[in-house]
C-alpha positions as CSV (number, residue, x, y, z in Angstrom):
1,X,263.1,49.6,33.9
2,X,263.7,46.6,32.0
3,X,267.9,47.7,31.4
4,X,267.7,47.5,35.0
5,X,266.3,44.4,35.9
6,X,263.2,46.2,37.4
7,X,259.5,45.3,37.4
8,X,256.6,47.8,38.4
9,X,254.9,46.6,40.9
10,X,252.0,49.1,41.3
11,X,250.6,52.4,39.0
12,X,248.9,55.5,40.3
13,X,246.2,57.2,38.8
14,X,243.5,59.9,39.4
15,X,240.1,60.0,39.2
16,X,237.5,63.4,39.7
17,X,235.6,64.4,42.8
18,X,235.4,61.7,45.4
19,X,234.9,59.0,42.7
20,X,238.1,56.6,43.5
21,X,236.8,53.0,42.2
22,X,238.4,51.2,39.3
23,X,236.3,51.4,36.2
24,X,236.2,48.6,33.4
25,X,238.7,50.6,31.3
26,X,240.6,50.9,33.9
27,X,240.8,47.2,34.7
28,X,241.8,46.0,30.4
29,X,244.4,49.1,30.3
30,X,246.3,49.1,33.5
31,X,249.8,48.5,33.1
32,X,249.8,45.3,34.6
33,X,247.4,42.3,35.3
34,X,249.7,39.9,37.1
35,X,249.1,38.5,40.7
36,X,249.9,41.2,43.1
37,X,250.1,44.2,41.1
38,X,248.4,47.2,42.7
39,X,246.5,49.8,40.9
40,X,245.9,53.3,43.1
41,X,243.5,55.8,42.6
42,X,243.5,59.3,43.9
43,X,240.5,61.3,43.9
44,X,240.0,65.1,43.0
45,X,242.2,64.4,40.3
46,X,245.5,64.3,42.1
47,X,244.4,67.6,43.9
48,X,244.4,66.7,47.4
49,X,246.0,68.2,50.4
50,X,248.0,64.9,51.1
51,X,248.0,61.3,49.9
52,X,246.3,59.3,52.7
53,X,245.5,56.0,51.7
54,X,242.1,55.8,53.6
55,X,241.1,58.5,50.8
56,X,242.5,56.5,48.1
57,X,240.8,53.2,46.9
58,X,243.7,50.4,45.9
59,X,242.8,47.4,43.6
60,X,245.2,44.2,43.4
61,X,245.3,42.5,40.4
62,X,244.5,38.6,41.4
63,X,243.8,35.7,38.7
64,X,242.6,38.2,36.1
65,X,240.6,40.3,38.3
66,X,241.3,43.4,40.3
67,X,240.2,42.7,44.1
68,X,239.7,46.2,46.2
69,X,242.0,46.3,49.2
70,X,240.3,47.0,52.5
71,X,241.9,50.2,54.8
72,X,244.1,47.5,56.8
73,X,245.4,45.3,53.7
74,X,246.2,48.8,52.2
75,X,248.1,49.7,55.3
76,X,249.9,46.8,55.6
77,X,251.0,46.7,51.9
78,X,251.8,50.6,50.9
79,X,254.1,52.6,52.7
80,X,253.8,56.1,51.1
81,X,257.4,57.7,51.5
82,X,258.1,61.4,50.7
83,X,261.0,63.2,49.1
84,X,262.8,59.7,48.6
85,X,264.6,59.3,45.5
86,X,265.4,55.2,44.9
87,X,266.5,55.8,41.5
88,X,270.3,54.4,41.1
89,X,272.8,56.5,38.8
90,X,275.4,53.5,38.3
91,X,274.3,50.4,39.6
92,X,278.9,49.1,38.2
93,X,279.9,50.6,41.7
């Protein structure tokens, strides 16, 4: 990412069952604490039928703590997009 001039500005991860909070472990190893950064956690371990966020808990990182996104902040910050490839193969042209 960093060849690229990219920056990560959220991580997904899965949890089991319907547990979908943000344990302490996950709050010291995410891969990102700066302002903003969103950390996403799917329940079931990945295994669901489709990725709504209303079944998903969302945590933004926010002066050094991680702050749980309500159902409308996470609907007006995530937009979840399928089949959409945003890589660029030459980024000269």
């Amino acid at each position: 990412m960093a060849e690229m001039s990219l920056v990560c500005l959220a991580q997904i991860h899965t949890h089991p069952k319907q547990i979908a909070t943000h344990s302490s472990y996950d709050d010291s190893h995410a891969i990102s604490g700066r302002n903003g950064f969103l950390s996403l956690v799917v329940t079931h371990y990945g295994g669901v039928a489709n990725f709504d966020l209303n079944q998903m808990s969302v945590h933004e990182a926010w002066d050094h703590e991680w702050v749980v996104l309500e159902d409308k902040a996470k609907i007006e910050r995530i937009r979840i997009v399928y089949d959409f490839d945003a890589r660029v193969s030459d980024l000269d042209e």
